[in-house]
N, C-alpha and C positions, 0 to 999 in steps of 0.2 A: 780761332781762338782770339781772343783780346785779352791784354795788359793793361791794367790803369797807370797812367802817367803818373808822373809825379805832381804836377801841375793842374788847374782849373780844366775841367773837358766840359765842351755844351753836346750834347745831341741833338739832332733834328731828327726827325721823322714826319716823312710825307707818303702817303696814302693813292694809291691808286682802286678806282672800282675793278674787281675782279669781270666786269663786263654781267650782261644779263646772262645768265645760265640756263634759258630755258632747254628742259628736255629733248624739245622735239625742232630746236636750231642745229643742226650739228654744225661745227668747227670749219669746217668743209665746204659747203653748204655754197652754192651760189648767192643765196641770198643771207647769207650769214652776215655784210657787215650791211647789209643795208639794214637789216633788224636792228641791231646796236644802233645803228645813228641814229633810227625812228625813235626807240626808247628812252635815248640817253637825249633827244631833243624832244620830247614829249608829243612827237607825232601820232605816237600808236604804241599802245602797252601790251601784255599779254590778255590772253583770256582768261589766265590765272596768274599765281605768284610764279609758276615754274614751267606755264605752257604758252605758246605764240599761236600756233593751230594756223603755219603756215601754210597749209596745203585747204585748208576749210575755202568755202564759197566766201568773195569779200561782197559787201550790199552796195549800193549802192550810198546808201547813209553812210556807209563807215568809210569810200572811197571819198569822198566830198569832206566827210570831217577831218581824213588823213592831209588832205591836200589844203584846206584850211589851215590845218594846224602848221603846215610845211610852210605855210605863207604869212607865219606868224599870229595866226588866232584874231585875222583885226574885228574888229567891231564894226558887226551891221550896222544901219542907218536904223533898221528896225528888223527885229526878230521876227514879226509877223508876218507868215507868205501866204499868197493866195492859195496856196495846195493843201488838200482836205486831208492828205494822208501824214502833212508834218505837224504832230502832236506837239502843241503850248510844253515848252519845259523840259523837250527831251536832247539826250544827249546832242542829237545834228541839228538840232534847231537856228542854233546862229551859224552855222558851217552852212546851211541850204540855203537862209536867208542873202548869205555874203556870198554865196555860187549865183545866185540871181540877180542882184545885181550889179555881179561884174559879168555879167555872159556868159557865167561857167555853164548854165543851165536854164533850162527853158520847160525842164521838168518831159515826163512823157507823153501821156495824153489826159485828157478829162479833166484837168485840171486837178493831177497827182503828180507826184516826186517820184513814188514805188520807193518808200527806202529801205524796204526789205529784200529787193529783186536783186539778183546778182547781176553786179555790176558787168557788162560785156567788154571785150577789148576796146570797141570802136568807141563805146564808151568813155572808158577812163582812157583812151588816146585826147576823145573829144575835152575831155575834158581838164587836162595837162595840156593842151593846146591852146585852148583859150585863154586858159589862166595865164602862161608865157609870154599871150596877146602875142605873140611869132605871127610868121606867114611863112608859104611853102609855097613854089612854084611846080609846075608841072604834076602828073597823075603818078602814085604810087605804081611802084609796077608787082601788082599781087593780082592775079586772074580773078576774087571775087572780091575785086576794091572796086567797084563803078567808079567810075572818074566825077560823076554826080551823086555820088554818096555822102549824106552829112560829114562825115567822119574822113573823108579819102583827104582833105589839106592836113588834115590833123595826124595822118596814117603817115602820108609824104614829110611831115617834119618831124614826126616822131622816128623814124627809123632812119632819114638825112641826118638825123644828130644821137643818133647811138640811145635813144629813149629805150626803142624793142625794136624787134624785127621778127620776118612773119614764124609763122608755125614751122610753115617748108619754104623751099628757096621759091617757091611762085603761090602761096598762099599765104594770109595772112588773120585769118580765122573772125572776120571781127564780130560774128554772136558769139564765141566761146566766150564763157565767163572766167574771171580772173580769181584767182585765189591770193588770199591777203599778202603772203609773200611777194607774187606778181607785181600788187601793186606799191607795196613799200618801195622793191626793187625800183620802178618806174620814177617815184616821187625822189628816189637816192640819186637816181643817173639825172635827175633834173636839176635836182638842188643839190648836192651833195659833190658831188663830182665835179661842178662846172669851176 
């Protein structure tokens, strides 16, 4: 209940966002706040007004443009990549140009990006690794990490610093593909956390 004073009263009111509500984040959720931070930092929105489709397949396009965006959205030197599959004008287009020339990417083969291919672990390891410019000394220890695998310094400092960790306690899966959650999670325990 409230009384009015006798006297002048001011009110304030301040406004907090009720957080992103989508359906399919639950409260719970292991990657429940790394959602919110992606949204509420404009790293990655839903695929609707009220769905995130955490569990869907992430592309590689959409990993490169999340991790762009994580790294503040800066501006190419030039938009235009040598890779025949990144279409003039599309959403990843200045996120793949800016993965290029900073290391993040070197693209797959033929002189393509794949930005429809699901993104792999060793992937989006490799490529939150570079981006950090880090280093990692010694071999991962996951039975199918080759010690001379692209991706094995990236593996070794992604799991040395709480990035992920493998599947099981002696694997580390790096063809399995990542689902968008995965890698929000990933881009949150990078940036978000430190």
């Amino acid at each position: 209940s409230f009384t009015m004073p006798g006297s002048k009263v001011t009110v304030a009111a301040s406004f907090k966002a009720a957080g992103h509500a989508f359906t399919d984040v639950p409260s719970g959720s292991y990657y429940a706040d790394a959602v919110a931070w992606a949204v509420e930092n404009g790293i990655s929105g839903g695929i609707s007004a009220d769905t995130f489709a955490p569990n869907a397949a992430c592309t590689r396009a959409q990993a490169v443009t999340f991790l762009w965006r994580a790294a503040g959205s800066p501006e190419p030197q030039s938009a235009e990549t040598a890779f025949t599959d990144v279409k003039p004008g599309s959403y990843y287009e200045k996120a793949v140009a800016w993965a290029i020339e900073n290391g993040i990417t070197t693209g797959t083969a033929d002189g393509r990006f794949a930005p429809d291919a699901t993104c792999t672990r060793a992937q989006g390891m490799t490529f939150l690794f570079r981006a950090s410019k880090a280093s990692a000394d010694g071999a991962p220890a996951f039975s199918d990490v080759a010690a001379d695998a692209y991706y094995a310094e990236a593996v070794k400092w992604a799991t040395d610093n709480g990035i992920t960790n493998g599947t099981t306690s002696s694997t580390f899966s790096p063809g399995s593909g990542c689902t968008r959650a995965q890698i929000v999670m990933f881009l949150w325990r990078l940036y978000a956390e430190k």
